[in-house]
N, CA, C and O atoms as CSV, one atom per row, in Angstrom:
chain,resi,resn,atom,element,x,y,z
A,1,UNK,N,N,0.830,-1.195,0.000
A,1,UNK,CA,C,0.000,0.000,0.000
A,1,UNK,C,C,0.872,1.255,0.000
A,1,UNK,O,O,0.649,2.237,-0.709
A,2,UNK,N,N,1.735,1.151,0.733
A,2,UNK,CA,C,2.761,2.598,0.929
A,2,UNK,C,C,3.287,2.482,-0.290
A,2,UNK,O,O,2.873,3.379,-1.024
A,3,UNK,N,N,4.323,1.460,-1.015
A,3,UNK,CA,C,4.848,1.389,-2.057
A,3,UNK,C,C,3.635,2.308,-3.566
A,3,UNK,O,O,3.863,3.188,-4.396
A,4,UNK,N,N,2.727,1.686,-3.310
A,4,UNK,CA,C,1.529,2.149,-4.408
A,4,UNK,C,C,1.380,4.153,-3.945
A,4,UNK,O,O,1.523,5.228,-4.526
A,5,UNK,N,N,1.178,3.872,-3.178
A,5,UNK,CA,C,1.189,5.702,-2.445
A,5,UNK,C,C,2.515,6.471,-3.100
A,5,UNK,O,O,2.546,7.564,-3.665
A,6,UNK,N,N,3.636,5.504,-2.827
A,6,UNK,CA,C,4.943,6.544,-3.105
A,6,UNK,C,C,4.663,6.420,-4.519
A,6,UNK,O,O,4.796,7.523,-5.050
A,7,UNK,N,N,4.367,5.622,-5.248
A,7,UNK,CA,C,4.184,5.135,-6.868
A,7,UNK,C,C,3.748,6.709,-7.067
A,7,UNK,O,O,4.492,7.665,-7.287
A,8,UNK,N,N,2.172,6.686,-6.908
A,8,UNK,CA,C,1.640,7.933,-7.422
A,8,UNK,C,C,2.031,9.445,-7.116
A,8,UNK,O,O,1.643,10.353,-7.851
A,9,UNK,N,N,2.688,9.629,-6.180
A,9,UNK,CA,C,3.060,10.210,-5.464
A,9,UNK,C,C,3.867,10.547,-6.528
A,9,UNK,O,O,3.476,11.234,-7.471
A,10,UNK,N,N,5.181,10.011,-6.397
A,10,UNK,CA,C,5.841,10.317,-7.542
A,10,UNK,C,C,5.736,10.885,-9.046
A,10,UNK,O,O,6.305,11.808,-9.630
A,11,UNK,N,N,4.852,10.026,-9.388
A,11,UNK,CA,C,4.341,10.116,-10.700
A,11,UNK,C,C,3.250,11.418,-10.538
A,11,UNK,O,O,2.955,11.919,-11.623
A,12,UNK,N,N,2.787,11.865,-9.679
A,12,UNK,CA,C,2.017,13.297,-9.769
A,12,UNK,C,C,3.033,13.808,-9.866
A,12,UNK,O,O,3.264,14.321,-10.961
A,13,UNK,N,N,3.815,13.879,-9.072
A,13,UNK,CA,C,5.349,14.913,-8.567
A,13,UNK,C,C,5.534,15.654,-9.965
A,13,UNK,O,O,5.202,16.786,-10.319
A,14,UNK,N,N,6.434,14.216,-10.896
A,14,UNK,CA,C,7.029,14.048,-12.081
A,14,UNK,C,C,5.829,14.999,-12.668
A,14,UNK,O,O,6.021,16.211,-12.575
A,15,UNK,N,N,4.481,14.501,-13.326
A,15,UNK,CA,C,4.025,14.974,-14.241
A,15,UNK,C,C,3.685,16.631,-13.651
A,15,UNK,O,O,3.787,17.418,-14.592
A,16,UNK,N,N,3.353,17.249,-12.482
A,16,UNK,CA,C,3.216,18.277,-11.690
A,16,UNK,C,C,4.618,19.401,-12.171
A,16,UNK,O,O,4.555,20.608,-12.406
A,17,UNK,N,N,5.874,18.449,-12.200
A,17,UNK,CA,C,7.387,19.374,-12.714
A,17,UNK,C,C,6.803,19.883,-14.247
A,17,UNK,O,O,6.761,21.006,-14.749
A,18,UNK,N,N,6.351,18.483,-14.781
A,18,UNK,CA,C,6.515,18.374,-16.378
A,18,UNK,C,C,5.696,19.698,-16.871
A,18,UNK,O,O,6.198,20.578,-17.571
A,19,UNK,N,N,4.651,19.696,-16.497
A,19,UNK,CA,C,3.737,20.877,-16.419
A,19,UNK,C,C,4.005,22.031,-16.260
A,19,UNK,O,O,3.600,22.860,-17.075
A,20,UNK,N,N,4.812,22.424,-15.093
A,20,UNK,CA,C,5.133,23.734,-15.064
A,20,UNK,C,C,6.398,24.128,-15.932
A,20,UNK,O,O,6.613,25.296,-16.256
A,21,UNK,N,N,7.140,23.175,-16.249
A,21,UNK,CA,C,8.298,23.370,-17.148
A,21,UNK,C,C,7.860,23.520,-18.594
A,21,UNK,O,O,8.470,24.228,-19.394
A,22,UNK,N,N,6.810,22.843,-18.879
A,22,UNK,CA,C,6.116,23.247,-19.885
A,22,UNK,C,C,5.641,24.706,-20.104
A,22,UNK,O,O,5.940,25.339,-21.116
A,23,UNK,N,N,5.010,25.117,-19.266
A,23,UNK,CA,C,4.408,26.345,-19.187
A,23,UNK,C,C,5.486,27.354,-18.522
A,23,UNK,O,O,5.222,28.516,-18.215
A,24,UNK,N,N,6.394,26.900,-18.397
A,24,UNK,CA,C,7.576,28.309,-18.444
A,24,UNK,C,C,8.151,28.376,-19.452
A,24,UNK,O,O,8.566,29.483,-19.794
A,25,UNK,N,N,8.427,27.024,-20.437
A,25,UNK,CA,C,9.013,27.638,-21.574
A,25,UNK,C,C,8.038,28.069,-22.556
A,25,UNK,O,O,8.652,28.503,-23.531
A,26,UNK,N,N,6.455,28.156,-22.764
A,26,UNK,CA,C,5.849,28.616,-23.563
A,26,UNK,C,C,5.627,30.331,-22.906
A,26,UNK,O,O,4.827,31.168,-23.323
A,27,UNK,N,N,6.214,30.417,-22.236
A,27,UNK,CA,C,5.624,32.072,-21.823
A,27,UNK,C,C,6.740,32.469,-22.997
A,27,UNK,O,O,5.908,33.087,-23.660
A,28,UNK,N,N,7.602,32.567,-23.553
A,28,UNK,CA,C,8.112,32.835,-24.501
A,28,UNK,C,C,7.556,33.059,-26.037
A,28,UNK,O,O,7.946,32.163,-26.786
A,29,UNK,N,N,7.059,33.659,-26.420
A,29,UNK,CA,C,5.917,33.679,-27.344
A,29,UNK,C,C,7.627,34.364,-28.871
A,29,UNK,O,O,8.784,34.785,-28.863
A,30,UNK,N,N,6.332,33.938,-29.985
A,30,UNK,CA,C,6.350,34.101,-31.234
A,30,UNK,C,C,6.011,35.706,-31.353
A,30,UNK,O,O,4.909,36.046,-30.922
A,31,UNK,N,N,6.745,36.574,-31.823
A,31,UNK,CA,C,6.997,38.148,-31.948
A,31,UNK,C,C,5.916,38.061,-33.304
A,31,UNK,O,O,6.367,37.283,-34.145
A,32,UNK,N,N,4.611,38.673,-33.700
A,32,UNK,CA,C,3.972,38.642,-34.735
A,32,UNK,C,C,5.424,39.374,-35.742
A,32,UNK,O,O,6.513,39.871,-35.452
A,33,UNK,N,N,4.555,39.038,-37.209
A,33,UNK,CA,C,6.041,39.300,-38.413
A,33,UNK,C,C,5.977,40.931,-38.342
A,33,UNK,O,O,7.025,41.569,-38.233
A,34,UNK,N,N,4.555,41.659,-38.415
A,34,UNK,CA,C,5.004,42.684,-38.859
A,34,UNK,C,C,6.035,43.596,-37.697
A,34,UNK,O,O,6.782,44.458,-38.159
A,35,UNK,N,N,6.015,43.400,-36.568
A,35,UNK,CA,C,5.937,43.539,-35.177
A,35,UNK,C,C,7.930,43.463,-35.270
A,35,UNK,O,O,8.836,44.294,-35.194
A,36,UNK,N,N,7.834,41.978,-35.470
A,36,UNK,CA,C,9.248,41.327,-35.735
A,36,UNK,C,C,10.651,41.972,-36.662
A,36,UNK,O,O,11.851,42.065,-36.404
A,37,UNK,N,N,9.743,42.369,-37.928
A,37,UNK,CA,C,10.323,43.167,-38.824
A,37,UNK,C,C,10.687,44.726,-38.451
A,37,UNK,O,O,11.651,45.300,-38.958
A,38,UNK,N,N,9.824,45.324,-37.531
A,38,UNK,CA,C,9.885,46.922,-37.267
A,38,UNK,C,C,11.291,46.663,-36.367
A,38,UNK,O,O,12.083,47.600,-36.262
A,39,UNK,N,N,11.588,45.337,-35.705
A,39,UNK,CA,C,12.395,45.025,-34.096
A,39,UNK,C,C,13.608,45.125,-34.918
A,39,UNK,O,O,14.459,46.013,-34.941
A,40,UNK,N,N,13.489,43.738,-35.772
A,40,UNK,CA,C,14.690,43.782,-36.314
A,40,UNK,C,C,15.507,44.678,-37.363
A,40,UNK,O,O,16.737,44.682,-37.379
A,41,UNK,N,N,14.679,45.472,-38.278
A,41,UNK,CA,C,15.567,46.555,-38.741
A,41,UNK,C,C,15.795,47.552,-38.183
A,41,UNK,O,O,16.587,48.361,-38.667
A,42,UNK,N,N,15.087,47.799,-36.864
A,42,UNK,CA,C,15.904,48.852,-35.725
A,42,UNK,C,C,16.715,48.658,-35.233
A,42,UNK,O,O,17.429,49.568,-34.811
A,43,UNK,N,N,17.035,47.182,-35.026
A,43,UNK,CA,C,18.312,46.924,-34.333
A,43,UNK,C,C,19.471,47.244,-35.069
A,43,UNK,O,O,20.555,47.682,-34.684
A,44,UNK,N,N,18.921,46.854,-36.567
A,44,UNK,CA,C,20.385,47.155,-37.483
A,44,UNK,C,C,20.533,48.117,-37.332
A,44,UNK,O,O,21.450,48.436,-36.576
A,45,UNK,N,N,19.753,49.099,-37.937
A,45,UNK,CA,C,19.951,51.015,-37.883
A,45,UNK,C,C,20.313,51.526,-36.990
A,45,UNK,O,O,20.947,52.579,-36.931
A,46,UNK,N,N,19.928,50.784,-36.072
A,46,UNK,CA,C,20.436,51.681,-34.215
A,46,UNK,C,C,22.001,51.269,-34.208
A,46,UNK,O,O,22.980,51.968,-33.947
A,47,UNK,N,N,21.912,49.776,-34.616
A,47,UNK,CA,C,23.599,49.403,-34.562
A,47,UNK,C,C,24.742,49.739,-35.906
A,47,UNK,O,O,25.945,49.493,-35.816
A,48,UNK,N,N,24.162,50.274,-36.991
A,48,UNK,CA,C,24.555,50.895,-37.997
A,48,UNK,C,C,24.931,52.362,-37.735
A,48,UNK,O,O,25.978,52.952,-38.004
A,49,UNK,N,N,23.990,52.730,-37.236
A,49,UNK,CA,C,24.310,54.366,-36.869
A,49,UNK,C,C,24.809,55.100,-35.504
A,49,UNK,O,O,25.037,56.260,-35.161
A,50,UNK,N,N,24.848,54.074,-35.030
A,50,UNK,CA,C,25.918,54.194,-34.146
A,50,UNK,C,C,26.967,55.277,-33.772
A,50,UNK,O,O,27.968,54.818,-34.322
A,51,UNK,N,N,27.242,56.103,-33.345
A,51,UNK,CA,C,28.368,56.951,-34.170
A,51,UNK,C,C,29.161,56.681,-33.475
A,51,UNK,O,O,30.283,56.847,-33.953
A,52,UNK,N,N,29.121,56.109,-31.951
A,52,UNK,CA,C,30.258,56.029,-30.856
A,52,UNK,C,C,30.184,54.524,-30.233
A,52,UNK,O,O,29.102,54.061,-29.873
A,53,UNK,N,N,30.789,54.159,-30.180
A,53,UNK,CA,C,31.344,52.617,-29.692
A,53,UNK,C,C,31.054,52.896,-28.061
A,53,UNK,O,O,31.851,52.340,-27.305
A,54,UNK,N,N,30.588,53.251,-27.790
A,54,UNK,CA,C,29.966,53.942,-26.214
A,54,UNK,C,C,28.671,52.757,-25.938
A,54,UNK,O,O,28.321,52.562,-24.774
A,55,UNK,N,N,28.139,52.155,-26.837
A,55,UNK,CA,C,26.851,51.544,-26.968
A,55,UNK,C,C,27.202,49.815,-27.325
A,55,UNK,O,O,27.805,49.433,-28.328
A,56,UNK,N,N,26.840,49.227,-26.603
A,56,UNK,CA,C,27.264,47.590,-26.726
A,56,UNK,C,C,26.345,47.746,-27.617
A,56,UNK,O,O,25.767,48.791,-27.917
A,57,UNK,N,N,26.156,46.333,-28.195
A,57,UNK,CA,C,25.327,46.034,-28.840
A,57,UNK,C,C,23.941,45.453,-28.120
A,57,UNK,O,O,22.756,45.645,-28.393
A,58,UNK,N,N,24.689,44.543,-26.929
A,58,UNK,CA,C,23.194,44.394,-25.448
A,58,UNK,C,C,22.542,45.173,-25.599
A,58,UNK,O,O,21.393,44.933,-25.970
A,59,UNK,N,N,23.168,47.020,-25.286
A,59,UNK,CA,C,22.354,48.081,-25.079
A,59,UNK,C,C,21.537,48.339,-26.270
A,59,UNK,O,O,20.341,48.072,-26.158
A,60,UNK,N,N,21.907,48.756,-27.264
A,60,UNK,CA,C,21.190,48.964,-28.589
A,60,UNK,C,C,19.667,47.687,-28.923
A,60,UNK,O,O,18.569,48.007,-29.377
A,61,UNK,N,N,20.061,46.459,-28.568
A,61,UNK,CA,C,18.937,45.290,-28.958
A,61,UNK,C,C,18.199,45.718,-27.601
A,61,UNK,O,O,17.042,46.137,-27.625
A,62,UNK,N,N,18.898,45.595,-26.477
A,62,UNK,CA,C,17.505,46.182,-25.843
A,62,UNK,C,C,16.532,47.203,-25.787
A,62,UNK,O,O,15.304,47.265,-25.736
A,63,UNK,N,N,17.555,48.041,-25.816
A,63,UNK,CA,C,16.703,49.459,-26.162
A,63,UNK,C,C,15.302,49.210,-26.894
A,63,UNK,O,O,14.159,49.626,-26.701
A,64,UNK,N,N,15.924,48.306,-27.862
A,64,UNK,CA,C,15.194,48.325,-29.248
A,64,UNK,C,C,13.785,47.252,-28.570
A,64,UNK,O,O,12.610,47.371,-28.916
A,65,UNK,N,N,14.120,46.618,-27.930
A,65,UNK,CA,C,13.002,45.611,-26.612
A,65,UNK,C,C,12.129,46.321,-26.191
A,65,UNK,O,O,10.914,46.163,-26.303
A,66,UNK,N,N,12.790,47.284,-25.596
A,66,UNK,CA,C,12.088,48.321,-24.695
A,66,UNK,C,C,11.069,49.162,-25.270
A,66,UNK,O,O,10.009,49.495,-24.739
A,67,UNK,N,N,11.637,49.567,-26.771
A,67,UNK,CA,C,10.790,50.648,-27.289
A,67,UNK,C,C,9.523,49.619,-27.516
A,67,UNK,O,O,8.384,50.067,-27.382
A,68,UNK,N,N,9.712,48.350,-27.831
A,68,UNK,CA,C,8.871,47.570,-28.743
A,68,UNK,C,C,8.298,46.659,-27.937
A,68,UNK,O,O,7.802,45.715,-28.552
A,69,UNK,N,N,8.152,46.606,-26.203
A,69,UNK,CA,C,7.848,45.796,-25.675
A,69,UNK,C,C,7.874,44.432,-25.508
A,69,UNK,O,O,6.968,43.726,-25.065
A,70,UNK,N,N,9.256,44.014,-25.991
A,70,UNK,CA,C,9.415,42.281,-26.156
A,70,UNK,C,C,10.690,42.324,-25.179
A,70,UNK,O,O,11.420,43.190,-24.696
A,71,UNK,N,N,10.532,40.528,-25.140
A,71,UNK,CA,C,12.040,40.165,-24.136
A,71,UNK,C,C,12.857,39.760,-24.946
A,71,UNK,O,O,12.590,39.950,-26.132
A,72,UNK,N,N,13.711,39.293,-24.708
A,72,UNK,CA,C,15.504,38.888,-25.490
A,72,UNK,C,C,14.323,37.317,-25.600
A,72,UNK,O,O,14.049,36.794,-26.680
A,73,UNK,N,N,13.941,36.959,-24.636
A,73,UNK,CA,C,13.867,35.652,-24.923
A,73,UNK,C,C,12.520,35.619,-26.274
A,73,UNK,O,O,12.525,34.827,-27.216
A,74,UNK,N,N,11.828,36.320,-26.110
A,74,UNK,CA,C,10.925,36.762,-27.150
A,74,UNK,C,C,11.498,36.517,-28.470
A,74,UNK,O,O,11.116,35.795,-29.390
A,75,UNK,N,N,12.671,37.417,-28.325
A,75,UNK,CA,C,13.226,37.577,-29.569
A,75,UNK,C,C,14.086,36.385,-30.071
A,75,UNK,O,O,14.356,36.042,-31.222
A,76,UNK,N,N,14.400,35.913,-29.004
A,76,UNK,CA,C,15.223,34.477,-29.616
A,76,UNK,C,C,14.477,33.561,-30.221
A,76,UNK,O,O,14.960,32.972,-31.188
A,77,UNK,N,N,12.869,33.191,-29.679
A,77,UNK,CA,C,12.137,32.293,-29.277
A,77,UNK,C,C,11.975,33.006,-30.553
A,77,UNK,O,O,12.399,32.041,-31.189
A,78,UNK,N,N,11.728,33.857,-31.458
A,78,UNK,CA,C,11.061,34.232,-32.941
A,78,UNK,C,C,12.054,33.720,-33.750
A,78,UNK,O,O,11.783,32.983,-34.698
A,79,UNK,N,N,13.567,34.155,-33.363
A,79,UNK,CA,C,14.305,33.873,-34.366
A,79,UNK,C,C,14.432,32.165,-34.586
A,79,UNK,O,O,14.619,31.744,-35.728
A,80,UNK,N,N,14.333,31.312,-33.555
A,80,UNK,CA,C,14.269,29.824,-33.820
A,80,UNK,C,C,13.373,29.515,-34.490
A,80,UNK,O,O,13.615,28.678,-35.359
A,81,UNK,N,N,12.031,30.030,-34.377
A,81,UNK,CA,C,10.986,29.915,-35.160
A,81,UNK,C,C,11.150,29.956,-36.696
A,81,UNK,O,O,10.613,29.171,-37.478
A,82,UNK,N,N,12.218,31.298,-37.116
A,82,UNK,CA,C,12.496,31.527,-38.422
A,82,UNK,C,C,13.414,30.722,-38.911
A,82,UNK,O,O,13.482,30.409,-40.099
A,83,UNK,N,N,14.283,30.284,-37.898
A,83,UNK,CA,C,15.300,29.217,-38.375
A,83,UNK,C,C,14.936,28.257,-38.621
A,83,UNK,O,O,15.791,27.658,-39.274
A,84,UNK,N,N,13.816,27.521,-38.421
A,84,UNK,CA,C,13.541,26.037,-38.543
A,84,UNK,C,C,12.878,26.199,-40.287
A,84,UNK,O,O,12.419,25.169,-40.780
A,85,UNK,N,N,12.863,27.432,-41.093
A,85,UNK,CA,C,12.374,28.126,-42.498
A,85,UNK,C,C,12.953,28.381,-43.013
A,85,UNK,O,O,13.203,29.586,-42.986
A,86,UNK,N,N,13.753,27.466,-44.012
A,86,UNK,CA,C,14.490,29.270,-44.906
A,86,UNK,C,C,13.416,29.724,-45.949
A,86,UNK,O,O,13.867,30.733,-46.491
A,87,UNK,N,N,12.373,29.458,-46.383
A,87,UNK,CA,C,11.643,30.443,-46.575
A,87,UNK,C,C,10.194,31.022,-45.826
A,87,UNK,O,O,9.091,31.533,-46.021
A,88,UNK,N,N,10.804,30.689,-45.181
A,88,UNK,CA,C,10.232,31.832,-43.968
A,88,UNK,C,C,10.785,33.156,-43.857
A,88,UNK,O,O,10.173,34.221,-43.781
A,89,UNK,N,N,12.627,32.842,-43.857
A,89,UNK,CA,C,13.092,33.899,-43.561
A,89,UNK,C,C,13.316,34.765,-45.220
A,89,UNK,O,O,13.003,35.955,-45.199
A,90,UNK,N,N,13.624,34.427,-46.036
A,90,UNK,CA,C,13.181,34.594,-47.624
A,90,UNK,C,C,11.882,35.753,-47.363
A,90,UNK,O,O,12.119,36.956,-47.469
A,91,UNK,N,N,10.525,35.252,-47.020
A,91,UNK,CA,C,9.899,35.752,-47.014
A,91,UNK,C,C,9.688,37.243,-46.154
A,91,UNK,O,O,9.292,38.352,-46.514
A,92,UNK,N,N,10.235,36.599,-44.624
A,92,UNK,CA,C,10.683,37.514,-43.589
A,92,UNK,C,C,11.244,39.269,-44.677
A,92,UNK,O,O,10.758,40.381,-44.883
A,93,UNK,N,N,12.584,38.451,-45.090
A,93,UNK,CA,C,13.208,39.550,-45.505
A,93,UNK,C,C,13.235,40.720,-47.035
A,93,UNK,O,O,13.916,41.642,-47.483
A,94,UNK,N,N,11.854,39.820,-47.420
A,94,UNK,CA,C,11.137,40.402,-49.004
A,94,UNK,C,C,10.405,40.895,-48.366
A,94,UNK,O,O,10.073,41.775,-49.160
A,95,UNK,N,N,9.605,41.142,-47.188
A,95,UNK,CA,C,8.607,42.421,-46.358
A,95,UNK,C,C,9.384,43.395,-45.265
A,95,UNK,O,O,8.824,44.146,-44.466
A,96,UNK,N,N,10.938,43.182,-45.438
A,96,UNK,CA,C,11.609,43.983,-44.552
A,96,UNK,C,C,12.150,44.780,-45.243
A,96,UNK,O,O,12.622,45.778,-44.699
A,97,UNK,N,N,12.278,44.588,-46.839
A,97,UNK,CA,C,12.747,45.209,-47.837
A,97,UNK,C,C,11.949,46.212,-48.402
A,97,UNK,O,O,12.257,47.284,-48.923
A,98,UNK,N,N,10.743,45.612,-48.183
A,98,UNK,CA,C,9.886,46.711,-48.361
A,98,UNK,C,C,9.528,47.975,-47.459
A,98,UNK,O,O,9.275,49.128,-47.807
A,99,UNK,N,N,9.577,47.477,-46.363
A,99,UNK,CA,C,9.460,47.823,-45.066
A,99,UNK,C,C,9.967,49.062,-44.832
A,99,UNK,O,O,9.338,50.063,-44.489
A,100,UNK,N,N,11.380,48.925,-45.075
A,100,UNK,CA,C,12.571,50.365,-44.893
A,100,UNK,C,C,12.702,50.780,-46.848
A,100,UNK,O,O,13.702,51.424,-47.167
A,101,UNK,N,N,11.951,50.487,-47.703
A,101,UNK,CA,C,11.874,51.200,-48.636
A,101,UNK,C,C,10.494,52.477,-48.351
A,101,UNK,O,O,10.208,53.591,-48.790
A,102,UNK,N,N,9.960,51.541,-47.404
A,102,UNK,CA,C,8.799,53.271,-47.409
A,102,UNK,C,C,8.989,53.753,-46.735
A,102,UNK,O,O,8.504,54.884,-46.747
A,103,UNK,N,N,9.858,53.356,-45.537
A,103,UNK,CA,C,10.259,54.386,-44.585
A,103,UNK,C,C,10.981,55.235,-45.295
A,103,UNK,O,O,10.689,56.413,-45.504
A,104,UNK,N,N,11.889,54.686,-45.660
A,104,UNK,CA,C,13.178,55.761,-46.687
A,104,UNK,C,C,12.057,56.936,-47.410
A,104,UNK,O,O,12.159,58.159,-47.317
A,105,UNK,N,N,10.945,56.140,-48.166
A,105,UNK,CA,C,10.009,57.142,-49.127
A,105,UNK,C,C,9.313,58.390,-47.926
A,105,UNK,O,O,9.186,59.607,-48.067
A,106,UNK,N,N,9.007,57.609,-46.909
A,106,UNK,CA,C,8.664,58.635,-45.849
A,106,UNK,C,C,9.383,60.101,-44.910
A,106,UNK,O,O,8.966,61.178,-44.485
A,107,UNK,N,N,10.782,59.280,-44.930
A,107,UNK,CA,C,11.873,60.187,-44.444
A,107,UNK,C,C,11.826,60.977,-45.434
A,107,UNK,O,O,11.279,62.061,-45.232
A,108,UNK,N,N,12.245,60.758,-46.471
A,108,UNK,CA,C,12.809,61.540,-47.838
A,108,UNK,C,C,11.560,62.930,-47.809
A,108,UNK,O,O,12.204,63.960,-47.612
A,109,UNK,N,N,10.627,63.129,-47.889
A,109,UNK,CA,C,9.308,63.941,-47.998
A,109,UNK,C,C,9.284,64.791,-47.237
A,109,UNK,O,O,8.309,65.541,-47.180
């Protein structure tokens, strides 16, 4: 009887871990594309324009977090997403192209 007790016991335990480990790594969410695209060509431009080496690059991607409300892990958790695609990322980067072509059309005006 005790043996059967520790049995389940256990086995709640186990599946009770499994569960919450589950649900800590899904709090990590998928960055929507258009969302994704505004993140990531700010990061370049912020780290392109740069003018002083005063600014890690940590600082600049976060910043760029901050303005845009996502976490690093956010952002990783998107980019694996895109990695498991290459045309995903193909696609990714034919709407990022467009993306900073109307900005450019917008600045320019």
């Amino acid at each position: 009887m005790i043996r059967k007790f520790l049995s389940y016991s256990f086995i709640t335990t186990i599946l009770n871990a499994s569960i919450l480990f589950s649900y800590g790594c899904n709090q990590n969410k998928i960055i929507d594309e258009e969302k994704f695209i505004k993140i990531y060509t700010d990061i370049i431009i912020a780290a392109d324009t740069a003018s002083d080496k005063t600014h890690s690059k940590d600082e600049i991607r976060n910043s760029v977090f901050t303005k845009h409300k996502v976490t690093l892990n956010d952002y990783k958790s998107t980019l694996q997403y895109y990695n498991q695609n290459s045309e995903r990322w193909e696609k990714f980067f034919s709407k990022a192209i467009t993306y900073l072509e109307e900005k450019r059309r917008k600045a320019a005006k």
